[in-house]
Structure formats: structure tokens, C-alpha cells
PAVEX-18295 format. One record per residue (C-alpha): residue number from 0; chain; x, y, z. Coordinates in steps of 0.25 Angstrom, whole numbers. Example, Ala and Ser with C-alpha at 12.3 -4.5 7.8 and 13.67 -1.06 7.14 Angstrom:
2
SITE     i   ch       X       Y       Z
SITE     0    A      49     -18      31
SITE     1    A      55      -4      29
This chain:
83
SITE     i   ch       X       Y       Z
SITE     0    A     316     505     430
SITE     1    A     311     492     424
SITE     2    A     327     490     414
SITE     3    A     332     490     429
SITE     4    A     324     480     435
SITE     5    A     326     471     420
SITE     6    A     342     473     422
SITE     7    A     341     469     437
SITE     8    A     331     458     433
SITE     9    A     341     452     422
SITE    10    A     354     453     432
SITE    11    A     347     445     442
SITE    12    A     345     436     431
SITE    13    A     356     438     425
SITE    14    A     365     431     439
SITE    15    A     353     422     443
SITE    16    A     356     414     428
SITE    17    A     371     416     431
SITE    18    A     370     408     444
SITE    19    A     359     397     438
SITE    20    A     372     395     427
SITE    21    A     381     393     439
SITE    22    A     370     383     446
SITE    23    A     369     376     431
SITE    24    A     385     375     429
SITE    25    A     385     368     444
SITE    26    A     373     357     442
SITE    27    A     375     355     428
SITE    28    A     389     349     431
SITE    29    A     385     336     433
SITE    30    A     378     334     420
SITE    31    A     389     336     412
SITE    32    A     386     347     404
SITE    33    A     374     342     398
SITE    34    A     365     354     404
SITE    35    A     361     366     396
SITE    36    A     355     376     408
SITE    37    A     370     380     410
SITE    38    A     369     387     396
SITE    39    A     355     390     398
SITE    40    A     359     398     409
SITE    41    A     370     406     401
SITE    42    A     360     408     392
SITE    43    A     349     415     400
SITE    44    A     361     422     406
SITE    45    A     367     427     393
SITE    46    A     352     432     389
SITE    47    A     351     438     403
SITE    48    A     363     446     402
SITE    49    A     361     451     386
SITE    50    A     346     456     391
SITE    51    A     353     462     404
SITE    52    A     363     470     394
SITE    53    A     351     474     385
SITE    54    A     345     479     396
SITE    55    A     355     488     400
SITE    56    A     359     494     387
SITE    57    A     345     496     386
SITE    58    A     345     505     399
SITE    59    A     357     511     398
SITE    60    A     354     516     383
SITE    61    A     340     519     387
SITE    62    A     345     529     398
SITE    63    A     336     520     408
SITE    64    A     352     515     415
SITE    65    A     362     524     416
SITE    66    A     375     526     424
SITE    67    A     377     533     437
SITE    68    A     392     531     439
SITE    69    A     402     541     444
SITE    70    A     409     539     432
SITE    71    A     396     543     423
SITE    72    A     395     556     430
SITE    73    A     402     566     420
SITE    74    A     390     560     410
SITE    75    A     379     561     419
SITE    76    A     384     575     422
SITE    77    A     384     579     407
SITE    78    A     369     575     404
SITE    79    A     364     580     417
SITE    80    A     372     595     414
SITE    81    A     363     603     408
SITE    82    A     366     612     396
């Protein structure tokens, strides 16, 4: 339960730094590009997203994430059929 919450955590982090980069690109207009939180803020949003994919490799390779699409049905019914 706790992977779920980090991967939800680091979305919401995820769009929250996305948006303070739209606020930057707006204010920081006016100073003729001598500001450096733009950048800052693809940075943190580039760390954010490489942990967020981490994360997620983790769980799906760790069986803690899996898939319950209709397409993935054939699969789960070939572990689930018992021998």
C-alpha cells in the first residue's frame, strides 16, 4: 500500500512543479532571462518523473502493480488455472 501512496505523492508532485514552471515562464519575462528558477523547475520535474518511473518499475517487477485490463485477461487466466 505504501509504493501506491509514493507514486500518487510524486504525480501530485510531479503537476504541482509543472505549473510553478508555467508561473516562472510568465513572471520571469520581464527580467530578461536572467532568472534561473525556470530551470530549477525542470529540474526538480525531471528528478520527479525518473523517481516516479523508478517507482513503478519497482512495483510492477515486484508483483506489488499489476494490470487488470480486459486485454490482460487471457494472462491472468493462465496463472489463475490450476494444473
Amino acid at each position: 500500500m505504501w509504493l501506491k501512496i509514493v507514486i500518487v505523492l510524486l504525480f501530485v508532485a510531479l503537476v504541482i512543479s509543472l505549473f510553478t514552471g508555467l508561473a516562472f515562464l510568465f513572471q520571469d519575462r520581464e527580467k530578461d532571462g536572467k532568472s534561473r528558477r525556470l530551470w530549477n523547475a525542470l529540474t526538480v520535474r525531471l528528478v520527479l518523473a525518473a523517481l516516479l518511473i523508478g517507482f513503478l518499475i519497482y512495483g510492477v517487477f515486484t508483483g506489488q502493480l499489476g494490470s487488470n485490463a480486459p486485454w490482460d485477461a487471457r494472462y491472468q487466466s493462465e496463472i489463475t488455472k490450476p494444473n
